[in-house]
C-alpha positions, 0 to 999 in steps of 0.5 A: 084155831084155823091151824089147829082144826086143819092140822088134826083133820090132815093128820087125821086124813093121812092116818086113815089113808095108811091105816087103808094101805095096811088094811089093803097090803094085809088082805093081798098078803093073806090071798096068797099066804101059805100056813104052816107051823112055827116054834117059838124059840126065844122072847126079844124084849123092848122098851115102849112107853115106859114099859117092856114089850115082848116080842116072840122070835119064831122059827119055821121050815119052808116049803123048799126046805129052809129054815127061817127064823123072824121077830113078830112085828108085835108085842105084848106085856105079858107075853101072848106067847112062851118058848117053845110054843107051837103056833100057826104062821102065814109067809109066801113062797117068795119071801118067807122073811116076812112071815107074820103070826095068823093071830088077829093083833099081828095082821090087823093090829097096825091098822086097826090102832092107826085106823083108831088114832087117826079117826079121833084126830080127822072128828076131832079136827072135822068137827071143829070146821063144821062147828065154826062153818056153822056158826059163821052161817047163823051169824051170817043170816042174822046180820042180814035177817035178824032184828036190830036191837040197841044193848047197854055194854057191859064189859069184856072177859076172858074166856078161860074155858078155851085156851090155845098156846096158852092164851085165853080169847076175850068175849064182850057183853052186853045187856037189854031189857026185854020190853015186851016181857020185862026180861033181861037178857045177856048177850056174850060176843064171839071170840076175840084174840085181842082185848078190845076194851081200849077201842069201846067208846060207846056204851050200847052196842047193837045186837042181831037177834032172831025173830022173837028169839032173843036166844038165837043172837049174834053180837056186832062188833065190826066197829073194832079193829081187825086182828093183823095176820 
């Protein structure tokens, strides 16, 4: 887990650094681009995720004269452009190679799509850390502050509702009858990566629960083995 909450929030991190390098090289392109008109004069084809891509090749005169000719960055099924169309392009002076289409996919596109992927995996890998930092503090603060009560052991599951590399974590319960409301309450432990069934001898297990607040608990298992990194 702590592999894959870091991975997501560094990949994440790095996709959002080069969506704000993009957006930065777009905006410096922009403050010293000249307009002028292009024709498109052929369509490239291309293959992205099972599917064709069309690309528009235009073809414009410079200021000095120079006829250039460029592909579009991006595409699009169906195409946004047809041969021979007139369009609005943006270049500088100094390299008119690199012109690009004035449309709103072809200048921001790159970032807004890196920009989007990339702040999906940095919440996703994030939130993950902040969840875990969280929970670690409540069990922290129960250990330490809540009220110790004995509870009958039960048995050990598998957690199927999470999986990572294809395995299944396993959680152990217990159970205590409520004195003061003859309420019976299960407890479920944290995630365990190992099956601790042979190492449970006993058969009560203590729990740490909040003041009056049975729902707010955190299982003691700290008599189980730790798992070797």
């Amino acid at each position: 887990m702590k592999v894959i909450e870091y991975t997501f929030t560094i990949i994440g991190l790095g996709m959002l650094v080069g969506a704000a390098f993009i957006y930065r090289s777009t905006d410096l392109f922009l403050a010293e681009a000249i307009k002028t008109e292009g024709t498109v004069v052929e369509l490239v084809q291309s293959q992205s995720d099972d599917s064709t891509i069309y690309r528009p090749v235009v073809q414009f005169t410079s200021q000095n004269g120079q006829e250039i000719e460029f592909v579009s960055s991006s595409g699009s099924n169906p195409p946004s452009y047809s041969r021979g169309e007139k369009i609005e392009i943006l270049y500088h002076s100094k390299d008119p190679q690199n012109a690009k289409i004035n449309d709103f996919f072809s200048l921001w596109g790159g970032p807004v799509i890196l920009g989007g992927i990339g702040g999906v995996f940095f919440l996703v890998g994030a939130g993950i850390i902040l969840v875990g930092t969280l929970k670690a503090r409540r069990d922290e603060y129960l250990q330490k502050n809540g009220t110790t009560i004995e509870t009958e052991y039960q048995g050990v599951e598998l957690n199927t509702s999470l999986s990572v590399n294809g395995k299944h974590p396993f959680r152990v319960l217990t159970q205590w009858l409520n004195p003061s409301t003859s309420e019976l309450h299960v407890f479920t432990s944290n995630n365990i990566w190992f099956d601790p069934t042979s190492y449970i001898k006993t058969k009560t297990i203590n729990v740490f629960i909040e003041k009056n607040n049975p729902k707010k608990y955190y299982v003691d298992l700290s008599f189980l083995p730790k798992l070797a990194k």
